[in-house]
C-alpha positions as CSV (number, residue, x, y, z in Angstrom):
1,X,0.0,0.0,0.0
2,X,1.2,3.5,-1.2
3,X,0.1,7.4,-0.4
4,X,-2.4,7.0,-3.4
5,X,-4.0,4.2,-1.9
6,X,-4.5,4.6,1.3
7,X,-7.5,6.5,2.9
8,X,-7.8,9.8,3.7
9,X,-9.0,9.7,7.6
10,X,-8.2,12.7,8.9
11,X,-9.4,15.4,6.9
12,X,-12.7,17.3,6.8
13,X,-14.8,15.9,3.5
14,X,-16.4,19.3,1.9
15,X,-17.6,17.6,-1.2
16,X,-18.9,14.1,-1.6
17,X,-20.6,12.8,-5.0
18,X,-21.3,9.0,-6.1
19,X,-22.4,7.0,-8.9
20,X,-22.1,3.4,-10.4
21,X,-19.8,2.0,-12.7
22,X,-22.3,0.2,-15.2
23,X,-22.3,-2.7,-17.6
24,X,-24.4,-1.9,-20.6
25,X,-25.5,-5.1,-21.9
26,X,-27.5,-4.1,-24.5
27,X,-29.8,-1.1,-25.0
28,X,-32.2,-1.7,-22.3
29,X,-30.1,-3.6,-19.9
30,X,-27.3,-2.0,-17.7
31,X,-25.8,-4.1,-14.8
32,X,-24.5,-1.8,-11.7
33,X,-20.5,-3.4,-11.8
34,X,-19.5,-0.9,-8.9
35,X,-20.1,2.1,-6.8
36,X,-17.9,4.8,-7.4
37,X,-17.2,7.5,-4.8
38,X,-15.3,11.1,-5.3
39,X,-14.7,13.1,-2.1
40,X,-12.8,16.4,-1.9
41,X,-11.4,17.6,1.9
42,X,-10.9,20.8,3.0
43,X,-7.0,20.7,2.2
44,X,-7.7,20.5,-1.4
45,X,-6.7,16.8,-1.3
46,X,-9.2,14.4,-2.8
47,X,-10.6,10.9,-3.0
48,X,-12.1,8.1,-5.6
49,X,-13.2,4.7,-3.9
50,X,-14.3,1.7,-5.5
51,X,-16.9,-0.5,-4.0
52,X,-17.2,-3.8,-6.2
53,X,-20.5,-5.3,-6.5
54,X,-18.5,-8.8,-6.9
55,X,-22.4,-11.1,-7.1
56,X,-23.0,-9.1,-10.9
57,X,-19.1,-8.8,-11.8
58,X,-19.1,-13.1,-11.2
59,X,-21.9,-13.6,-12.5
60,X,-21.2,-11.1,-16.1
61,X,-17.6,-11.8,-15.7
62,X,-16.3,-8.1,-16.1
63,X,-13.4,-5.7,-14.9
64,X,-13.0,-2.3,-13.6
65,X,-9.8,-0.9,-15.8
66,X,-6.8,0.2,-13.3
67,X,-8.6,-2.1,-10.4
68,X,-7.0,-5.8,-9.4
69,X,-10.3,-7.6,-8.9
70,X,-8.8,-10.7,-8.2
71,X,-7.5,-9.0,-4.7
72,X,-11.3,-9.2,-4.0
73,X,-11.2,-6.2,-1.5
74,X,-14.3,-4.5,-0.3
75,X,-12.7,-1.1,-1.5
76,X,-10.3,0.5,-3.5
77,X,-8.7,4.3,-2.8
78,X,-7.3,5.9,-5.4
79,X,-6.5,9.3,-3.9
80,X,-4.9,12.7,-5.1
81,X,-4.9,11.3,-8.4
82,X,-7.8,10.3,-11.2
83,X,-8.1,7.1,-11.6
84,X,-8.0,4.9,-15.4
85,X,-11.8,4.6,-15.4
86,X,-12.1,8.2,-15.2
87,X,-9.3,9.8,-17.4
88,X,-10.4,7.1,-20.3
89,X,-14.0,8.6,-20.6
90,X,-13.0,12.2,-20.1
91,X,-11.1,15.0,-22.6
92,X,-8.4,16.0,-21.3
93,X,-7.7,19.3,-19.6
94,X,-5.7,20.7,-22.1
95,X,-7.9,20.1,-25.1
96,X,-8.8,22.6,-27.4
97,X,-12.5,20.9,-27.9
98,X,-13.4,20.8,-23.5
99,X,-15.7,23.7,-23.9
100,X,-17.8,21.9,-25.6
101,X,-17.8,18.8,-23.5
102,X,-18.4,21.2,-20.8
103,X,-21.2,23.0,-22.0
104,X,-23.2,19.5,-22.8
105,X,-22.7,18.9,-19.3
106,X,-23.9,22.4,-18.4
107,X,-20.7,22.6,-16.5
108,X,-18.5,25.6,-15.7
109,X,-15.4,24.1,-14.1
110,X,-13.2,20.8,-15.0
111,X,-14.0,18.1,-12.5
112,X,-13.2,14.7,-14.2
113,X,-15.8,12.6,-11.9
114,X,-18.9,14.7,-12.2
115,X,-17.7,15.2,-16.5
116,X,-18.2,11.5,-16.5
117,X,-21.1,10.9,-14.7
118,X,-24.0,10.6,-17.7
119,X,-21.9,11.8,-19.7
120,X,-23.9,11.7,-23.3
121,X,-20.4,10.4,-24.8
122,X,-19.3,7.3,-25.5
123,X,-15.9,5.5,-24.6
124,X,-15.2,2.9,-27.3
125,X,-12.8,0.7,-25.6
126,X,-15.4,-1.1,-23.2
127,X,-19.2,-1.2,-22.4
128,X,-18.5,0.6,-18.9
129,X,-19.8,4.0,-18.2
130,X,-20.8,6.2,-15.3
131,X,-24.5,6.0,-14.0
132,X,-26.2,8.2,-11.3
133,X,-29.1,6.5,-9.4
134,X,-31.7,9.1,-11.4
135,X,-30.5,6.9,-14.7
136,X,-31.9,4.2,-13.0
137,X,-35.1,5.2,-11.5
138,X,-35.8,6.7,-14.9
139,X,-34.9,3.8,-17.1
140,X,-35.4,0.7,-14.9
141,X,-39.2,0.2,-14.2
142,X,-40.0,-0.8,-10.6
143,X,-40.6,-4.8,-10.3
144,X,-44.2,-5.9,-10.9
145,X,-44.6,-9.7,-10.8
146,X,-46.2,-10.4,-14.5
147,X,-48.3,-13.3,-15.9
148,X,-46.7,-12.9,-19.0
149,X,-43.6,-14.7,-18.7
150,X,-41.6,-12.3,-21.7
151,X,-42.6,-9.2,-20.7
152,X,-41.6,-10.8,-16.8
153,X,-38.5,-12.0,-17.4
154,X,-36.5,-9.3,-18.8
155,X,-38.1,-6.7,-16.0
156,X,-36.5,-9.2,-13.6
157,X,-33.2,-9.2,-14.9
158,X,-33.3,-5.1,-15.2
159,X,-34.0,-5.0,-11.3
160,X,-31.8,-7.7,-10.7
161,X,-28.7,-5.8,-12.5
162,X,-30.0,-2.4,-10.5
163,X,-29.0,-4.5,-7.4
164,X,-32.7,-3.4,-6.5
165,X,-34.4,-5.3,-3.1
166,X,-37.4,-6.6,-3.8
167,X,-39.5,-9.9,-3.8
168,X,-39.9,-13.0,-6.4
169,X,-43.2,-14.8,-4.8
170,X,-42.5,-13.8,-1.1
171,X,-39.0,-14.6,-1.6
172,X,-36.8,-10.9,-0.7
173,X,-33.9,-10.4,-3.4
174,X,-31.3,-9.3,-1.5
175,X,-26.8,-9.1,-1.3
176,X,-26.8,-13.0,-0.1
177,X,-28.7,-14.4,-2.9
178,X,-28.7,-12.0,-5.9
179,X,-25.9,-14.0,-7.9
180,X,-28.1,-16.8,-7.4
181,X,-31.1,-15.7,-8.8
182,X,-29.2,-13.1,-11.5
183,X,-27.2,-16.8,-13.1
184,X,-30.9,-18.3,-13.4
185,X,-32.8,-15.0,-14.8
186,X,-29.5,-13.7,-17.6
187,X,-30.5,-17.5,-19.0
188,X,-33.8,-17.7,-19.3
189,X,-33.4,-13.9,-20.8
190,X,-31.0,-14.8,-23.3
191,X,-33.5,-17.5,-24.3
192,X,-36.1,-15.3,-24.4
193,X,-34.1,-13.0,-26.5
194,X,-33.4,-15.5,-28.8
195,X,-37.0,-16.5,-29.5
196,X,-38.2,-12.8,-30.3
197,X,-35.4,-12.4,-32.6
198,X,-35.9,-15.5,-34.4
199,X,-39.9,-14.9,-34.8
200,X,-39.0,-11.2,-35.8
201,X,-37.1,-13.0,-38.7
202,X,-40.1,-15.2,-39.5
203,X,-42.3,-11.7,-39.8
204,X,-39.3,-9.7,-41.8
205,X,-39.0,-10.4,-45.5
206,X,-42.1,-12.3,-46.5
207,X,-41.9,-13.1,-50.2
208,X,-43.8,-9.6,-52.3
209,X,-46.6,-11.7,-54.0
210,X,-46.1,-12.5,-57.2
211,X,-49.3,-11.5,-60.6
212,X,-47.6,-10.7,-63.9
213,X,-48.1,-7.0,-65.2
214,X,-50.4,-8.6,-67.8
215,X,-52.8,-9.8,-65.9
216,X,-53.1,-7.1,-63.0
217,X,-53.5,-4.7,-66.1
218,X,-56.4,-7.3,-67.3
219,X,-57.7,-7.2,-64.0
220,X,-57.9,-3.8,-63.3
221,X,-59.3,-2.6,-66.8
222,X,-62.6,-5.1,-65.8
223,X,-63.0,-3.4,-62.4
224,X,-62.4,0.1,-64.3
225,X,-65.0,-0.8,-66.4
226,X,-67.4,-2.2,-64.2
227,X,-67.1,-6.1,-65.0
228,X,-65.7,-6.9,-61.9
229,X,-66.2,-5.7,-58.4
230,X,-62.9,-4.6,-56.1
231,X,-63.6,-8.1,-54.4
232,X,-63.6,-9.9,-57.3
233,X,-60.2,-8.1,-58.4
234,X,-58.7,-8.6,-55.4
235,X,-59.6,-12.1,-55.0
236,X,-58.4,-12.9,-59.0
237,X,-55.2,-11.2,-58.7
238,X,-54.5,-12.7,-55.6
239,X,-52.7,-10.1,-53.1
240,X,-55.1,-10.4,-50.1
241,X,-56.2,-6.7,-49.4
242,X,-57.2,-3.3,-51.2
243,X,-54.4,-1.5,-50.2
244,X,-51.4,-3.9,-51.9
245,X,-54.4,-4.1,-54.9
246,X,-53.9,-0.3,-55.1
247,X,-50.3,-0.3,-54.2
248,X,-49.4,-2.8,-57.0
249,X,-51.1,-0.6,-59.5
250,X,-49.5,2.6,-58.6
251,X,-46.1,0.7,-59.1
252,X,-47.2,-0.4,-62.6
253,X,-48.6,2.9,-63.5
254,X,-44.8,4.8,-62.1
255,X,-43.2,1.4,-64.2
256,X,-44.8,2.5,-67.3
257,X,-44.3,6.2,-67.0
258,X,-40.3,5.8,-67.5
């Protein structure tokens, strides 16, 4: 252990801001990896400390860049100096372009932890970035057992990830057997997953219906005329509704035109 990681004890804190260090999955799932705390002291010194959430980072097998998760230690100090998770997903101090990083952040002053903290940018290395608890309450609905299995499994998982206590048929969700319950619920979501994706594939292409130009032309001189009804046309040529009736003709009409 060194001066930049060991605890500040013995100064007064004048500043204290958190958030979560957060997994994004995919676009509507975000695990909570870490807590992530910055204090500043009254000396000017200040203070980052890590607080692994080690049930999600087993159970999504992740790391924290600059942290040795394998020491499994409750905390992590990085202090007097800003650690790799930070510096990677902020501009530096000395760009030319941090006035306008600062003004999307409606920011007036350089402080790396609160630039990072929903930040609107992404960092391409990794899927990590820096979550306050609002993101959460705003994109992660509260748990409401469902009878629809599809629509209950992935709000499960979401509150799950949020490291949110809550109840599963009387059962309370809590630090003791979340990894448990997040190892079962990740795969039954990935099958879940997997079976709107492939019936979204069943739905996506279907062949265009095929009636040669010859005949739709046939077809839609008798209904001009009055020989057939719209029914009748629709049912002779075959493509199931008025609308693709209409909508075939207007193509042949714009085909002939050029």
């Amino acid at each position: 252990m060194n001066e930049s990681t060991r605890k500040i004890t013995d100064d007064k804190i004048i500043f204290s801001k958190f958030g979560y260090i957060t997994y994004k999955y995919n676009e509507s799932l975000y695990f909570k990896i870490a807590k992530l705390t910055y204090e500043r002291f009254e000396s000017e010194s200040f203070q980052y400390t890590f607080e692994p959430f080690y049930d999600i980072i087993d159970c999504i097998h992740v790391d924290i860049p600059g942290i040795d998760l394998t020491l499994r230690q409750g905390l992590y100090y990085r202090v007097n100096l800003t650690p790799v998770f930070i510096s990677e997903r902020v501009t530096p101090k000395n760009r030319v372009n941090l006035r306008d990083e600062l003004l999307e952040q409606k920011m007036d002053y350089y402080q790396p932890f609160l630039l990072a903290l929903d930040s609107p940018r992404v960092y391409g290395g990794d899927r990590l970035t820096l979550k306050s608890e609002s993101f959460f309450e705003k994109n992660v609905p509260q748990y409401i057992d469902q009878t629809d299995l599809y629509k209950d499994i992935p709000l499960t998982l979401k509150n799950l990830a949020a490291r949110r206590y809550f109840n599963i048929n009387q059962i309370e969700i809590n630090d003791h057997n979340r990894l448990y319950y997040l190892q079962i619920y990740i795969h039954l979501y990935q099958k879940v997953s997997k079976k709107y994706i492939d019936k979204k594939k069943k739905h996506v292409g279907r062949k265009k219906k095929t009636i040669s130009n010859e005949l739709l032309l046939e077809i839609s001189n008798q209904y001009a005329h009055g020989v057939i009804t719209i029914d009748e046309a629709i049912k002779r040529s075959n493509l199931g509704s008025k609308s693709t009736f209409y909508r075939r003709l207007r193509e042949l009409k714009k085909t002939e035109s050029e």
